[in-house]
C-alpha positions in Angstrom: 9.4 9.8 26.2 6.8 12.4 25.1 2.9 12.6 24.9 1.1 14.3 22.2 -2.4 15.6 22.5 -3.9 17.4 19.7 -6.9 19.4 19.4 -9.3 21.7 16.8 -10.4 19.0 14.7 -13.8 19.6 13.2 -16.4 20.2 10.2 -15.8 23.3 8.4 -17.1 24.6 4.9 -14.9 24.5 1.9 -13.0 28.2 2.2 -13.3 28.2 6.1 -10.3 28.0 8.8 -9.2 26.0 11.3 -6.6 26.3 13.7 -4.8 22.7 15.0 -3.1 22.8 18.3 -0.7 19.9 19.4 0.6 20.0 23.1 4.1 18.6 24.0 4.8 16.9 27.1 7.2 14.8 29.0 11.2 14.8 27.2 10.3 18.2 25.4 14.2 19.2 25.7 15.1 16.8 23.4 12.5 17.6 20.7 14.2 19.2 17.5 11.7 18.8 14.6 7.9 18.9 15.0 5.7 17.8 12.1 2.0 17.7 10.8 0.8 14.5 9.1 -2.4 13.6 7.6 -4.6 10.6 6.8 -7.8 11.1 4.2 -9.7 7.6 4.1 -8.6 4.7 2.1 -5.3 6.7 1.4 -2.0 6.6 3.0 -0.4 9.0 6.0 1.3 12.0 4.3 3.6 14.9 5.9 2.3 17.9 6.0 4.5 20.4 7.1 7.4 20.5 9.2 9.0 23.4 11.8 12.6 23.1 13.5 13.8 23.8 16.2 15.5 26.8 14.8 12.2 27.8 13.5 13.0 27.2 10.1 9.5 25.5 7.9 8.4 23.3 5.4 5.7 22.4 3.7 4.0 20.0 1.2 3.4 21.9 -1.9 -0.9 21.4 -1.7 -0.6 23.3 1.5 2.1 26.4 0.5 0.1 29.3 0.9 -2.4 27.7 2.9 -1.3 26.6 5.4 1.3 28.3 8.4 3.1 25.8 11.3 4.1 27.8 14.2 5.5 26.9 17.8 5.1 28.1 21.1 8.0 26.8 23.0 6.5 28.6 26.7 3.8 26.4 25.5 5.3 23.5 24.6 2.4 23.6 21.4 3.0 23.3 17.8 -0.2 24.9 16.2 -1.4 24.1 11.9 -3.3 27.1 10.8 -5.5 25.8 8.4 -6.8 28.1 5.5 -9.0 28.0 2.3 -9.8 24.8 2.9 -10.5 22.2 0.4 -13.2 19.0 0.5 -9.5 17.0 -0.4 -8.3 18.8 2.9 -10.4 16.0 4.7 -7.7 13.7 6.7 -7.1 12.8 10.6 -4.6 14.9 11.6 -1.3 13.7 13.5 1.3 15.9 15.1 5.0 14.0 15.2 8.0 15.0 17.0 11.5 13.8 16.2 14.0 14.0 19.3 17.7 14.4 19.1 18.4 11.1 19.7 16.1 9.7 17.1 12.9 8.6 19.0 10.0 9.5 16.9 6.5 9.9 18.7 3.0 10.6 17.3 0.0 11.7 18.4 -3.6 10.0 18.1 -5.0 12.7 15.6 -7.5 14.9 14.9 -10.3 14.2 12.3 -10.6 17.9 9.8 -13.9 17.0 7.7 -14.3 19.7 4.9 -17.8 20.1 3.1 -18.1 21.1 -0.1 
């Protein structure tokens, strides 16, 4: 199995920055995708961006430009950083990992409120 904690939620303005951390532990060997998701109110979970385990990224199209996934394997962290942010930016945030075997786990998000 493997526990997700993520972190760096908050209120920023519309324009601002954040930075979304998401730590990895337990059956991290296994791990070979690691993905953002995102929930605005009333509206369904969407994928955000996606980095695998060879490093290689993707991203929704709102986001290119916007926002960068990275990893930190010593870490064990997958990091969003959030920029220009937008009022329809405003979602809980959940980090996903896909292992090897096919075992999917999530985290229990963090809430991004952007003010316009």
């Amino acid at each position: 199995q493997v526990q997700l904690v993520e972190s760096g939620g908050g209120l920023v303005q519309a324009g601002g920055s954040l930075r979304l951390p998401c730590e990895a532990s337990g059956n991290i060997a296994s791990i070979i995708t690691m993905s953002w998701y995102r929930q605005a109110p009333e509206k369904e979970r969407e994928w955000v961006s996606r980095i695998h385990s060879g490093g290689f990224t993707t991203y929704r199209e709102s986001v290119k430009g916007r926002f960068i996934i990275s990893r930190n394997n010593a870490r064990n962290t997958v990091y969003l950083q959030m920029n220009s942010l937008k009022p329809e930016d405003t979602a809980v945030y959940y980090c996903r990992v896909a292992l090897v075997s096919g075992p999917l786990y999530w985290g229990k998000g963090t809430l991004v409120t952007v003010s316009s």
